[in-house]
C-alpha positions in Angstrom: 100.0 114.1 3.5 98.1 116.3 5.8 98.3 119.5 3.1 97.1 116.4 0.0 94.4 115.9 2.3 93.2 119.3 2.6 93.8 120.1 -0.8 91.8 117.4 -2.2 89.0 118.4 0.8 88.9 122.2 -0.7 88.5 120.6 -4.5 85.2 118.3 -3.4 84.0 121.8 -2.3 84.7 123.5 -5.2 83.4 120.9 -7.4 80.4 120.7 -5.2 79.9 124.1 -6.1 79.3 123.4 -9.2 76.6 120.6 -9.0 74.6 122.7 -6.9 74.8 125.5 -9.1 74.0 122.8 -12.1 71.2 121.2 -9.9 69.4 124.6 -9.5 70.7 126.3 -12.6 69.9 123.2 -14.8 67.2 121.2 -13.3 65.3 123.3 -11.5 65.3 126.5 -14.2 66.9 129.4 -11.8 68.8 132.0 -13.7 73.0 132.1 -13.2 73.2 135.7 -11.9 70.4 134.8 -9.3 72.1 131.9 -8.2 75.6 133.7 -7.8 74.2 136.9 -6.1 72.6 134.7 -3.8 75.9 132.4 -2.9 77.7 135.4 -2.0 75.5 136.8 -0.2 74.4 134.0 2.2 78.1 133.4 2.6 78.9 136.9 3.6 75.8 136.2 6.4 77.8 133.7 7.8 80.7 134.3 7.8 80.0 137.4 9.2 78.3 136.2 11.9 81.0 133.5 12.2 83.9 135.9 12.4 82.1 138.6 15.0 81.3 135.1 17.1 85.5 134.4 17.2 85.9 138.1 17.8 88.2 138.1 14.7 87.2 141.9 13.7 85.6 143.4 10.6 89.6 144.8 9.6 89.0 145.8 5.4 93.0 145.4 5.0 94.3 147.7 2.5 94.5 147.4 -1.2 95.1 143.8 -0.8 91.6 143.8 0.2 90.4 145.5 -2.6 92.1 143.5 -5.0 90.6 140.1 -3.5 87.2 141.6 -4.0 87.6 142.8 -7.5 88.7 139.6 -8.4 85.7 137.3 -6.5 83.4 139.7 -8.4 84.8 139.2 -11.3 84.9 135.3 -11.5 81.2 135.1 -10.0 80.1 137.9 -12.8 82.1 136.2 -15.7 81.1 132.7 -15.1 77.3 133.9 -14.6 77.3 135.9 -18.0 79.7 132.9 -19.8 76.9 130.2 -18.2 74.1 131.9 -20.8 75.8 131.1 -24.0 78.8 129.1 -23.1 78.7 125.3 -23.7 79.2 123.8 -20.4 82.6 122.1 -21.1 84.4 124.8 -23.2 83.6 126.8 -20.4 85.8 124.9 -17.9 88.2 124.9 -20.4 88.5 128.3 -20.9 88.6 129.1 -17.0 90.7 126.9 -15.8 93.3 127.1 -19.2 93.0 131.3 -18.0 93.3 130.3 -14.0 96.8 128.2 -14.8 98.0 131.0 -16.9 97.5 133.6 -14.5 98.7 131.7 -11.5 101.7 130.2 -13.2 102.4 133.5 -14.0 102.5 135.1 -10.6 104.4 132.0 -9.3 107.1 133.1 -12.0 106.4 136.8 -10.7 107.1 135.6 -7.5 110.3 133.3 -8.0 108.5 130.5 -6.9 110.2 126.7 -7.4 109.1 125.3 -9.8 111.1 121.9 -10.8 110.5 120.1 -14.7 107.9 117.4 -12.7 105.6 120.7 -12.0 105.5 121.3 -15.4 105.0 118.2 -16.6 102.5 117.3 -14.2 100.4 120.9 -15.0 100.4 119.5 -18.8 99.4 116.1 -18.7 96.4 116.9 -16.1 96.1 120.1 -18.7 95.9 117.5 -21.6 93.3 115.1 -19.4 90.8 117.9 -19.3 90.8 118.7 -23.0 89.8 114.9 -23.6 87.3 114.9 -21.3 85.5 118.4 -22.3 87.2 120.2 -25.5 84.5 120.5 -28.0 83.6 117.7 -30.4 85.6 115.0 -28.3 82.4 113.8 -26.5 82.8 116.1 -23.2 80.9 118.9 -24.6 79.2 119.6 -28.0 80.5 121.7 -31.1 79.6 124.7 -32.7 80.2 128.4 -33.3 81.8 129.9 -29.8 80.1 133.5 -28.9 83.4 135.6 -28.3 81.7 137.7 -25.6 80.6 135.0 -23.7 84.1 133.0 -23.9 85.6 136.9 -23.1 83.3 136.7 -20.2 84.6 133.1 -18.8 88.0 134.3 -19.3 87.4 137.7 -17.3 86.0 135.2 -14.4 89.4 132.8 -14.6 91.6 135.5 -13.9 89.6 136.9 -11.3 89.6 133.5 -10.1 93.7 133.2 -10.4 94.0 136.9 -8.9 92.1 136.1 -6.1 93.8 133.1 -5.2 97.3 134.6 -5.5 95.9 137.3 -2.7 95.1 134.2 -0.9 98.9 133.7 -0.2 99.4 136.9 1.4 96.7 136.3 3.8 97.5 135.6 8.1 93.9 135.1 8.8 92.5 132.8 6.1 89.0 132.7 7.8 88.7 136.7 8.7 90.2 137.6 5.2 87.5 135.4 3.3 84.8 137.0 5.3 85.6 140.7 4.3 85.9 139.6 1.1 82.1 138.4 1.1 81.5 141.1 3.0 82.8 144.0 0.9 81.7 142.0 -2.6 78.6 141.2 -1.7 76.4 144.5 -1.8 77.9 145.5 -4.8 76.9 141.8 -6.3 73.5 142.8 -5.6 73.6 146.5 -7.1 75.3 145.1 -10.0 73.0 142.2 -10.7 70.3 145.4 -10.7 72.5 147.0 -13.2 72.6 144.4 -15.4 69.4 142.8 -14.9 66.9 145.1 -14.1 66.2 144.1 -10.7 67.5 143.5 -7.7 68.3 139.7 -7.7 67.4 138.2 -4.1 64.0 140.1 -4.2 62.5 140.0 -7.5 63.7 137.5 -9.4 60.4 135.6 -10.5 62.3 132.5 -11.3 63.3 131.3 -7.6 62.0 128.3 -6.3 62.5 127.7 -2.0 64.7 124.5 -3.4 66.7 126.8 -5.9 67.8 129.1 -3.5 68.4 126.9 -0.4 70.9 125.4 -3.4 72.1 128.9 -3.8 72.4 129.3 0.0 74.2 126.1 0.6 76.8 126.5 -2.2 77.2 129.9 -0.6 77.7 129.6 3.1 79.4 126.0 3.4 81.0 125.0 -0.2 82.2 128.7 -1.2 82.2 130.3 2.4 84.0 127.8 4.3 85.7 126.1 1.2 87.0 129.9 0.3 88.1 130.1 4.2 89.9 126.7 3.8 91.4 127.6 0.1 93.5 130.8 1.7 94.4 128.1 4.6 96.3 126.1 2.0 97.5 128.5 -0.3 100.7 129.0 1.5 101.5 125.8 1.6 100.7 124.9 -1.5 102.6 127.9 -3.8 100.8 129.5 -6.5 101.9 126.5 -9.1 100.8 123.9 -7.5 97.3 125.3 -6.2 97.1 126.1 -10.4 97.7 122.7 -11.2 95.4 121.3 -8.3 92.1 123.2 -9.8 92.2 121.1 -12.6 90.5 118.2 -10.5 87.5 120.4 -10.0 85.6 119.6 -13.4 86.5 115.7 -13.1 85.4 115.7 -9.7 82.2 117.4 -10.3 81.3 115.5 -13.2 81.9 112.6 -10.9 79.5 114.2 -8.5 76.8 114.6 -11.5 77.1 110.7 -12.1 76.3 110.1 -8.3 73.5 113.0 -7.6 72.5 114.0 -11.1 72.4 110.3 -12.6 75.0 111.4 -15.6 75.9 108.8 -17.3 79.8 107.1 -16.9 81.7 106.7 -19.7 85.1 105.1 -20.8 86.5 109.0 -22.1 85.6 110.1 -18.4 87.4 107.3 -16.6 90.6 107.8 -19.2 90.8 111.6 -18.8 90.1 111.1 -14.9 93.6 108.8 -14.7 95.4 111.3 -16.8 94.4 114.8 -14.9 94.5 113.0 -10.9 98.1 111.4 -12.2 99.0 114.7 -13.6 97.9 116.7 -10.6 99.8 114.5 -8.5 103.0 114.4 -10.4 102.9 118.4 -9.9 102.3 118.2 -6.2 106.2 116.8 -5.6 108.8 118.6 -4.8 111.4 117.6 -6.8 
């Protein structure tokens, strides 16, 4: 119950990080790239500060380090280059179909158990969240799909699914989560000057003071500390299982849009909802 608990805890964070980056990205006009660049970096301040406080040390780690980074960059790059021309719902689809793939396929990698109620529980939660968002079903609208965006959102779900199988390996969830702010964070900013022209955090003329305290927000409490609390779990949890878990996040945070963003509730959402939290808990027994 206790491991349920902080499971479904670490999902509200991750789905929270999606409204925020909605609310700022959406309502208030700041670019993705900004508002990603910005997350990690404010989370790497504190955590930083967080882990020299507990005397924890600044250890890198190895080339399990190095792998964790490469894979946070890659799912904050790919979902902020996917977020330009990617509807908002084929998007989700496309991560979290590539994050199941990629974790299901280390937890075979690894030998992990994995009984028939695992599987079925990964594809009726996997079938919810095509009702609720596959295109021209009512989630999300139709249309021609821009490959290189779609290539980009798939590039972020397996860095997503990478990064969460390093998770596993991890004795000090809190300290490992930092260094990986840490190290990714500088070369966020250099990068986002690569691709943008400019260095995001200084010159990017679309902030607003409400924008970024969104930005800074998502980054030190729902990614930071949700991060933190996500390699907490992931032993517990197995590589399977933690898959099939991420597949509340969208349903959760386009619950959290009804309640902050006034999004309207529909009959589809409520359906799919039932379907994906049945699913998700199907896959969560043992047996």
């Amino acid at each position: 119950m206790r491991l349920l608990l902080l499971t479904a805890i670490t999902m509200t964070a991750f789905a929270a990080n999606s409204v925020l980056n909605r609310a700022a990205v959406g309502g208030l006009g700041m670019d993705a790239m900004s508002f990603g660049v910005i997350r990690l970096v404010s989370g790497a301040l504190a955590l930083g500060v967080l882990i020299a406080w507990q005397k924890r040390g600044f250890a890198i780690g190895g080339v399990g380090r190095g792998v964790a980074v490469a894979g946070l960059l890659a799912y904050i790059f790919g979902f902020s280059l996917a977020y330009r021309g990617l509807d908002a719902g084929l998007g989700a689809l496309i991560l979290f179909g590539v994050v199941q793939i990629t974790m299901f396929g280390g937890a075979v990698v690894a030998r992990e158990d994995m009984p028939m109620t695992r599987w079925l529980g990964a594809g009726l939660a996997l079938a919810g969240l095509v009702w609720l968002l596959a295109p021209g079903s009512g989630g999300s609208a139709g249309g021609a799909v821009s490959v290189a965006h779609a290539a980009a959102m798939a590039a972020a779900g397996l860095g997503w699914g990478i990064y969460s199988l390093q998770g596993r390996k991890e004795s000090d969830a809190t300290q490992a989560t930092a260094m990986n702010f840490i190290l990714a964070a500088p070369v966020a900013v250099l990068l986002s000057w690569a691709l943008a022209g400019e260095i995001v955090i200084g010159g990017a003329a679309a902030l607003s003071g409400q924008g970024v305290a969104l930005a800074v927000v998502s980054g030190v409490i729902t990614s930071g500390l949700g991060y933190a609390l996500w390699y907490a779990i992931l032993p517990g949890l197995g590589a399977s299982r933690a898959a099939v878990a991420q597949l509340t996040v969208p349903v959760i945070a386009m619950a959290g849009g009804m309640a902050f963003l006034a999004e309207p509730l529909t009959l589809r959402f409520v359906g799919a909802a039932v379907l994906v939290i049945g699913g998700v808990l199907v896959s969560m027994r043992k047996a």
